[in-house]
N, C-alpha and C positions, 0 to 999 in steps of 0.2 A: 504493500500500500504506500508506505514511504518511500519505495522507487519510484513509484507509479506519477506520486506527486513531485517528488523532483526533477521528472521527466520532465512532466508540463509545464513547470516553471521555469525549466531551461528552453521548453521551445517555446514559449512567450515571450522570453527574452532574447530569445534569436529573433521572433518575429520585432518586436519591438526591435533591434539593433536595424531591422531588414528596412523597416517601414520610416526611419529616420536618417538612412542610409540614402533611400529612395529622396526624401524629402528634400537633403542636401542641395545647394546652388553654388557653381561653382561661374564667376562671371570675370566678363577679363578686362582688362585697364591697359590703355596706350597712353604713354606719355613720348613725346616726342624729344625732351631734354634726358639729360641724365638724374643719378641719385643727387647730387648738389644743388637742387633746384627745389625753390618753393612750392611750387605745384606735385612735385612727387613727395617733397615732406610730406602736403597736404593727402596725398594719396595714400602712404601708408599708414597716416591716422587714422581714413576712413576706414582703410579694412579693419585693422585694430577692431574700431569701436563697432564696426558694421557683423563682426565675426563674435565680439561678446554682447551684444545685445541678441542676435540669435541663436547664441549658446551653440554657435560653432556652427551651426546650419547655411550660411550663408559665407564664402569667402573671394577674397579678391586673386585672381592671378594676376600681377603687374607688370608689366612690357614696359621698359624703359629704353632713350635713345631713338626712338622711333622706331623700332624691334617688328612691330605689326602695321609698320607702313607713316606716308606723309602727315599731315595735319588734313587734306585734302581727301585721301585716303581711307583715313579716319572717321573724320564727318561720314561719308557712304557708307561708312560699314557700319554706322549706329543707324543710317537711315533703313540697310537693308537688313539689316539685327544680325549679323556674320561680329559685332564688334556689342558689347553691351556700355562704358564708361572711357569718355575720352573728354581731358580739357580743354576747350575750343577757346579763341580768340571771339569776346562780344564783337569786334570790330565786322567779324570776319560771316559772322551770323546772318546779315541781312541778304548774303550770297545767295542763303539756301532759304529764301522765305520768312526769315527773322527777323523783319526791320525797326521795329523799336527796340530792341535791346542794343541794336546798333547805333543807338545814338552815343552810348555814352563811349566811344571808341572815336568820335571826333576831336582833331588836335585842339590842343590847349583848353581845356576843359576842369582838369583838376590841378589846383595847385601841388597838393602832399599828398604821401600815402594815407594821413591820417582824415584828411578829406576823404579820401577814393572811401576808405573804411567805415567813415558815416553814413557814407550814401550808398554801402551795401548794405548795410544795417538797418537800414531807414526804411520806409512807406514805400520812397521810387523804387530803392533798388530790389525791392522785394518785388514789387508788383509786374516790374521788366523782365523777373524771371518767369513770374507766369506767362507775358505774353510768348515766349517761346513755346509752349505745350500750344497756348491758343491760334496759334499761328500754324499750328498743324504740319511742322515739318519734318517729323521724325525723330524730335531731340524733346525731351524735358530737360529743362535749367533745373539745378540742384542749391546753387549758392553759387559764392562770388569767389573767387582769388583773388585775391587783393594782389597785385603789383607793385610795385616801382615806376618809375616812368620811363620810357624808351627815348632813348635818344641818341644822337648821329656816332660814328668814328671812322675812321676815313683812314689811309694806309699812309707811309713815309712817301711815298711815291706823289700820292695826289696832295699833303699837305707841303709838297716844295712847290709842287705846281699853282696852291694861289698864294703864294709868297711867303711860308714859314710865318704867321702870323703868331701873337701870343692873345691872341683872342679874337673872337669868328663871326662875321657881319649879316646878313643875308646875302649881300652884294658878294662875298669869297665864293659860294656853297655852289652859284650858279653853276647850270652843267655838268654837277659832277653828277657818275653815273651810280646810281646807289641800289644796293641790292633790298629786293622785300618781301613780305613771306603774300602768301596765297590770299591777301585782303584789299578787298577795292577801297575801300576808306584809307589806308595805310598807302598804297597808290596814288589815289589823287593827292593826299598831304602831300607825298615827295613831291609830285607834278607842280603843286599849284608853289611849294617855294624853290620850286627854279631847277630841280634836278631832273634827272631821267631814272623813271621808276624802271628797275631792270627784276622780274622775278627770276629767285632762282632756288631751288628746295633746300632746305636747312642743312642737310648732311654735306651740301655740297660746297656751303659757305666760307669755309677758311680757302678750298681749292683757287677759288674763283677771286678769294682776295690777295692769294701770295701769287697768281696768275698776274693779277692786273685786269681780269675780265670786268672789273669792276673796282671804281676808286672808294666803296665803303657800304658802309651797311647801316641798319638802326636795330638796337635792340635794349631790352633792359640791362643797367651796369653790373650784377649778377648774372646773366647768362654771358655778357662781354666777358666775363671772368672764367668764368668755369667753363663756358664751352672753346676756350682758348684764342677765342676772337683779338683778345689784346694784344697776341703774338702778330697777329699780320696787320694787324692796324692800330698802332698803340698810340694815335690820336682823338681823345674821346671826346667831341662838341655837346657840352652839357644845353641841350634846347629842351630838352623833357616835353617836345611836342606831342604823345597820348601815353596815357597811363596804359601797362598792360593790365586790361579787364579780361579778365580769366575767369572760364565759368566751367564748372562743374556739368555734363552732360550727359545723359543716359538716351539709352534706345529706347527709344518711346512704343516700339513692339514688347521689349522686354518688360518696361514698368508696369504695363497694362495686365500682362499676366502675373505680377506679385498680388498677394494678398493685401489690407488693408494694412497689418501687423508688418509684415514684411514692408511699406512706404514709408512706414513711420521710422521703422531701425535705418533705411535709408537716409532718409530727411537729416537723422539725428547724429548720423556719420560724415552727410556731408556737411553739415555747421563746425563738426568736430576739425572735419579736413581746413574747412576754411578758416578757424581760426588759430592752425597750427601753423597757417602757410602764409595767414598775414603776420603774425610774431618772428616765423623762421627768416620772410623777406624784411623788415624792418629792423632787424640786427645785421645781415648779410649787408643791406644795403648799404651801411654806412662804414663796415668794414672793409668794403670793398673799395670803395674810394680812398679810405686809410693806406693801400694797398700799392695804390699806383705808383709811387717813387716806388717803390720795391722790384717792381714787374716792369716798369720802367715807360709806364706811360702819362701823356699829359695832358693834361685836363686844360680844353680850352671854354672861358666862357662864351657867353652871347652878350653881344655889346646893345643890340636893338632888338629886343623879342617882342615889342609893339608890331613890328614891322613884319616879323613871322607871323606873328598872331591875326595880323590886318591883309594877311596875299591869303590864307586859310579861311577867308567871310567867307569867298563866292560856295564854298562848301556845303555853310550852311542852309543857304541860300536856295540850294538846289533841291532843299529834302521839303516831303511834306508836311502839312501845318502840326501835322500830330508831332513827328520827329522834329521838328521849332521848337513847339511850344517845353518838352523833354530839355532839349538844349537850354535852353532858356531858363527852367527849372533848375539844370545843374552847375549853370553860371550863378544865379543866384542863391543856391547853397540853401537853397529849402529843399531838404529831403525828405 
């Protein structure tokens, strides 16, 4: 009798192991930078916290470097659910159907990180994540990645050519040919202050600057770092013309079949990601610049960023009264 019953209580708990086995999620994560990078701190937070709120049920595999493809890439394979969690560029959103959350990707817009991080915090920033699910393109927004700001650096090659200067005007920048990632908003910025937007895919960025294919690039002074950029262009033009607004993205096939319980451990992993990766970028950021007499590059500033800020209007000019009035909202620092 007492075999009998610890029979069945070991095959109920086989079933039981069987039936939670089955339940398991196993979801995959593209990160386009490496481990050094705010958005992948941000990412292994999430799992972390996404793996002990469902008691192990749920876990992240994380693809760093770009391991599972472009940023471009990317975005399609959360549209066609082949990709379930990738960081996407807000800027880069209104590509695929997103166009208010692309507002806040236009230049000159946020002074500081600690601005950027109010107004993810805030009324707007929350509600511009909705409209990505409302917008029906494939992606739910999850939260925000706070950034640093992007801005120019340009090779030894191209800073002899507008005369070794110790600080950088609009009038130097003309013409030069600048590399930029897969965003139309980040295009016309280059276009409208006087360069030539040249795309060219991330991996292949340092090639193409110790080439000369191009006299420079833009990115935030954290990825200038870590991803070795200051080796072939250790000229960095401090213009912090757009914040990088990094957002948290899911496949919107995947979401829809989570349960109720399973949106919420989501939701609560990716607040967790985001404010691991705004603390990890706003230490980075300022040590980074600590950095450059070491690394051996030099910080040029802007002598006239009225004048950047004022060739960048027609931009806005060109959007709808909705994406105006958004603008307008985040100029005036009501979030």
């Amino acid at each position: 009798m007492k075999k009998g019953l610890c029979l069945m209580i070991a095959l109920a708990m086989l079933l039981s192991m069987t039936a939670a086995t089955a339940e398991s999620i196993l979801l995959t994560w593209n990160e386009v930078n490496g481990e050094a990078y705010g958005a992948t701190v941000g990412a292994h937070a999430f799992a972390e916290r996404m793996e002990a709120l469902s008691g192990g049920t749920m876990q992240i595999d994380l693809y760093t470097n770009g391991a599972l493809g472009s940023e471009q890439e990317s975005l399609q394979g959360l549209q066609i659910g082949t990709l379930d969690f990738f960081r996407g560029n807000a800027s880069t959103l209104p590509d695929y159907g997103a166009d208010l959350i692309g507002a806040t990707g236009f230049p000159f817009l946020f002074d500081s990180m600690e601005q950027f991080y109010d107004f993810a915090t805030g009324e707007l920033g929350k509600a511009l994540l909705e409209s990505v699910e409302a917008a029906d393109c494939g992606f739910v927004a999850l939260a925000w990645l706070v950034e640093g700001p992007r801005s120019l650096f340009i090779t030894e090659a191209a800073y002899q050519r507008i005369g070794a200067p110790e600080s950088v005007s609009l009038s130097d920048i003309k013409g030069l040919n600048i590399r930029v990632p897969e965003s139309s908003v980040i295009h016309d910025t280059i276009d409208a202050l006087g360069m030539a937007a040249i795309p060219i895919t991330y991996s292949e960025l340092v090639r193409s600057l110790q080439s000369g294919n191009v006299d420079g690039a833009e990115n935030g002074v954290t990825s200038y770092i870590s991803s070795g950029f200051c080796e072939a262009a250790p000229y960095f033009i401090e213009d912090a013309h757009i914040f990088g607004c990094g957002v948290i993205l899911m496949s919107k096939a995947r979401w829809d079949a989570l349960t109720d319980a399973q949106k919420g451990w989501v939701r609560e992993a990716a607040q967790a990601a985001s404010d691991a990766c705004y603390e990890y970028n706003r230490v980075q950021e300022e040590a980074c610049f600590d950095r450059f007499d070491t690394l051996g590059v030099k910080l040029l500033p802007v002598t006239d960023i009225d004048r950047w800020q004022d060739a960048c209007e027609p931009l806005y000019e060109r959007q709808s009264d909705e994406t105006q009035a958004i603008i307008d909202q985040i100029q005036s620092g009501e979030f």
